[in-house]
N, C-alpha and C positions, 0 to 999 in steps of 0.2 A: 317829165319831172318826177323827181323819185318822194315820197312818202312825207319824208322830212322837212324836204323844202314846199312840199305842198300845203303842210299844217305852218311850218312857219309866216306862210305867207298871207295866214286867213285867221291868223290871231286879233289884227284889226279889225275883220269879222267878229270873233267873240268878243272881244267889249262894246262893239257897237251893240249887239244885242242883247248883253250883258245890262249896258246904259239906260235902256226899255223899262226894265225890272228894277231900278235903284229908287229906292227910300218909301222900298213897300214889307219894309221889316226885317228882310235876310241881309248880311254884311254883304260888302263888294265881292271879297273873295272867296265866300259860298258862290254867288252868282257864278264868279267868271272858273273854278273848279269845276260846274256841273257845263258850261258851257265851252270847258276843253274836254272835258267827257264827252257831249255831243260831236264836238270836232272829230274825234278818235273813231266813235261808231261811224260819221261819214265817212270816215274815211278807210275804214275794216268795209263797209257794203256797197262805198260806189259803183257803178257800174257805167264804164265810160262809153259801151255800146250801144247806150241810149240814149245819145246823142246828149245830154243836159250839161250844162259847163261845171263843174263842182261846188260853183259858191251856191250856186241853185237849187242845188240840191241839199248842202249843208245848212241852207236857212232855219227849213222846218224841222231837221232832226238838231238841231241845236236848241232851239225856241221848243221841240219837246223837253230835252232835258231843262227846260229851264223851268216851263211849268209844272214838270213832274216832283222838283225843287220844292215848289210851292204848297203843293197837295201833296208831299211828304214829310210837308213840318218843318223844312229848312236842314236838313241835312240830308248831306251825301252819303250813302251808307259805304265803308269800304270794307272789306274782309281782309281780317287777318293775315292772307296770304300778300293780297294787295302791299296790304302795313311793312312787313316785314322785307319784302321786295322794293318796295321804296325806300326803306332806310338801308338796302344793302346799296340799291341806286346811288344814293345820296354818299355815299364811303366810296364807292369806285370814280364816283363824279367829283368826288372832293381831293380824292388824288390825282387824278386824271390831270384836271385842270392845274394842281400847284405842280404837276409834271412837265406837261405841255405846254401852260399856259391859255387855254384854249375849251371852250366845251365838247365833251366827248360826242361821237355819233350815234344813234341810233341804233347801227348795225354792230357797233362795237361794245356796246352795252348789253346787245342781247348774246352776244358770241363770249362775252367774258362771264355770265350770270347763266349762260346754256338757258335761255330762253327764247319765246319769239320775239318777233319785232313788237306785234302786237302787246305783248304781254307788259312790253319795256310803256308803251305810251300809256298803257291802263295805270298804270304803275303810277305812272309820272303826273297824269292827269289825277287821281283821285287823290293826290295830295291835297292836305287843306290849303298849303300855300302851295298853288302850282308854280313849279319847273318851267320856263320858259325854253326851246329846245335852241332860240335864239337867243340868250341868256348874254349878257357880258358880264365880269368880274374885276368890281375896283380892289383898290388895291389893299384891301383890309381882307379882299376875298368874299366878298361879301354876292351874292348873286344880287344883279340888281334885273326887277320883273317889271317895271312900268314901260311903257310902250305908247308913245304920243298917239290917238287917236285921231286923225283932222274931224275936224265938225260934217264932215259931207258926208260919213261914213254912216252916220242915222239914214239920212234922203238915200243911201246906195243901201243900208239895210230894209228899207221898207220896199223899195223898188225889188230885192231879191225874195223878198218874201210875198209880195202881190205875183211876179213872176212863176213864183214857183205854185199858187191857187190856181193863176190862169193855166199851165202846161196840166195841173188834174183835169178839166172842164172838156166836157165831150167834144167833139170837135163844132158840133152845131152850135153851141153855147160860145164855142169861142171868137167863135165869127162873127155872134152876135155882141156880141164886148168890142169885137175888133171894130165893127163898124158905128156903135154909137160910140164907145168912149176916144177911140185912136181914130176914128174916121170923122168922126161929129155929123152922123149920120143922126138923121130925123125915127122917130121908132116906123113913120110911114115911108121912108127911102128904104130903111132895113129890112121892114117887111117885103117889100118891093123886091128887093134882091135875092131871098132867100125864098121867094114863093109862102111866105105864112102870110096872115091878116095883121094888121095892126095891134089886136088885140093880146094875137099869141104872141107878138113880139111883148108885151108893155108886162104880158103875165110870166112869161119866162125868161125878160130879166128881171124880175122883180125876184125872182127866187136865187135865178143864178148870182145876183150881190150879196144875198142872205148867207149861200152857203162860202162865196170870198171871204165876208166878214169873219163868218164862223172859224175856216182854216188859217185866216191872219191872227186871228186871237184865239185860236185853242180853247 
């Protein structure tokens, strides 16, 4: 799956956790700008050699830029370069489209502007109103950017965000999650299995939840 379709298809991604952060002072579409910027960074560093699916990986580097959002005052900073690059986007995509009828690709945008791919999604992402790269156009021309969320996409965002604290956890630690939480093992069945005391079971997950919490909420 090439770049483009990969980010298209994990937009319902960003506003799910986009939806986390609403009506804690920043507008919607600061939220979901800094959390197509996090899209973009996963998707410039993933690394699919390590075995992790992409959503799993894009959970936490999204929910950073989201909190970095917060603790920088609510705005996206973009450079001038940035600015100037998305308004030439926005003139190549605006003919593009009353040409073809059609949103331009990714590869064609960076081949017509002599830039990277990369540079095209940074571009498009730090827009204040983000570019949708799956974008439709009524007929006033108008891009339209809303994107029906289902309701279950909270419960699969919090699910890929626990997922992705567990896959940090030593391997010892994870075994022990695995059997009291997924196995509803006793902390004296646990301990049992993994040769500790009961005690060291009851003291080392009492820490290993603290630091889950900690990576779920930043």
């Amino acid at each position: 799956m090439n770049r483009n379709d990969l980010a298209s298809r994990h937009l319902g991604l960003v506003h799910a956790l986009c939806k986390r952060f609403t009506g804690k002072g920043i507008e919607y579409e600061e939220l979901y700008a800094a959390g197509c910027l996090g899209l973009t960074k996963a998707l410039n560093n993933f690394d699919e050699s390590r075995g992790l699916q992409f959503s799993t990986y894009a959970v936490p580097v999204i929910l950073g830029e989201l909190r970095r959002l917060f603790r920088d005052g609510g705005s996206v900073r973009v450079s001038r370069r940035l600015r100037e690059l998305s308004m030439k986007i926005n003139r190549l995509r605006d003919g593009y489209i009353s040409k073809h009828g059609e949103e331009p690709g990714i590869s064609y945008l960076s081949q017509a502007l002599s830039v990277s791919d990369e540079e095209i999604c940074e571009a498009l992402n730090s827009a204040r109103t983000p570019l949708s790269l799956t974008a439709d156009s009524d007929e006033d021309g108008d891009s339209q950017t809303d994107i029906p969320v289902p309701d279950m996409q909270e419960e699969i965002a919090e699910r890929l965000s626990l997922k992705a604290a567990l896959d940090g956890l030593e391997e010892r630690d994870k075994k022990i999650i695995n059997l009291r939480y997924f196995q509803s093992k006793t902390q004296v069945e646990t301990a049992k299995l993994l040769s500790l005391t009961q005690v060291q079971v009851s003291r080392r997950e009492k820490k290993i939840l603290g630091e889950i919490r900690r990576l779920m909420s930043g």
